[in-house]
C-alpha positions in Angstrom: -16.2 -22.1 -6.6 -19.1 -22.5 -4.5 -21.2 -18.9 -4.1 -20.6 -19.2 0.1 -16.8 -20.0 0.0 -16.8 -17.0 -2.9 -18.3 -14.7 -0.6 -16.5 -15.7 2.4 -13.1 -15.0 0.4 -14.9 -11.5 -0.5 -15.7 -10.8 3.0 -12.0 -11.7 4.3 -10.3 -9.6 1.4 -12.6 -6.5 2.3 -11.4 -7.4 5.6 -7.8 -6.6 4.4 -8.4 -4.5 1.7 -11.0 -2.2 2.5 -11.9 0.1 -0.3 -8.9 -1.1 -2.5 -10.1 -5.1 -2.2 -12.2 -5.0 -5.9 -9.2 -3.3 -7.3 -6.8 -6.1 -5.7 -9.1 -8.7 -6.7 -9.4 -7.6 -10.3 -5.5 -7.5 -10.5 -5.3 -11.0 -9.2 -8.0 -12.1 -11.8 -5.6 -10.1 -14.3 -2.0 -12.4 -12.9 -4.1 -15.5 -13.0 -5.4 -14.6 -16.8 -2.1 -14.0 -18.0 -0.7 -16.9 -16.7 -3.2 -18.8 -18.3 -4.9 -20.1 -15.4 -8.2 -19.8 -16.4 -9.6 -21.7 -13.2 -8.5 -19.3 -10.6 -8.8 -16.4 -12.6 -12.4 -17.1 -12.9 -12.5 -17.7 -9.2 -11.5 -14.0 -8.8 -13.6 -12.5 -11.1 -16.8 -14.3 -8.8 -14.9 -13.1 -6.0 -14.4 -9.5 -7.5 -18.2 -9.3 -8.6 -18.9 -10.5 -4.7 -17.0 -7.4 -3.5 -18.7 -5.4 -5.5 -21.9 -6.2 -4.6 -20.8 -5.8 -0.6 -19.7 -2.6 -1.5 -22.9 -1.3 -3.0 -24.4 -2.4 0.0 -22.3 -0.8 2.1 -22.9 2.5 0.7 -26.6 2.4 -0.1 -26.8 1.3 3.8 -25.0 4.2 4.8 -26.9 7.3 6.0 -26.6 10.2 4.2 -25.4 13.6 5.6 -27.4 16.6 5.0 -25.3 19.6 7.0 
């Protein structure tokens, strides 16, 4: 899958998922695996890794509270 369509999928399941969107990506990567799709489960392991990286953005961009 193509890095922009990966990270537009990662964008729209944060969208819907908020903090729990890595976790549902993982268990769709999981589904896929078992079912011995390797294609799409590979698809959400990109698109799991892209969340992930969005997150850690998220928080380092977040201003820390000192009170």
């Amino acid at each position: 899958m193509e890095l922009t369509k990966t990270a537009t999928i990662a964008h729209a399941f944060y969208q819907a998922h908020g903090d729990k969107a890595e976790l549902e990506a993982a268990q769709r990567e999981k589904h896929f695996r078992e079912a011995g799709n390797d294609e799409e489960a590979e698809n959400w392991r990109s698109i799991r890794g892209s969340i992930r990286r969005m997150l850690s953005l998220i928080h380092i961009s977040e201003p820390t509270r000192l009170d």
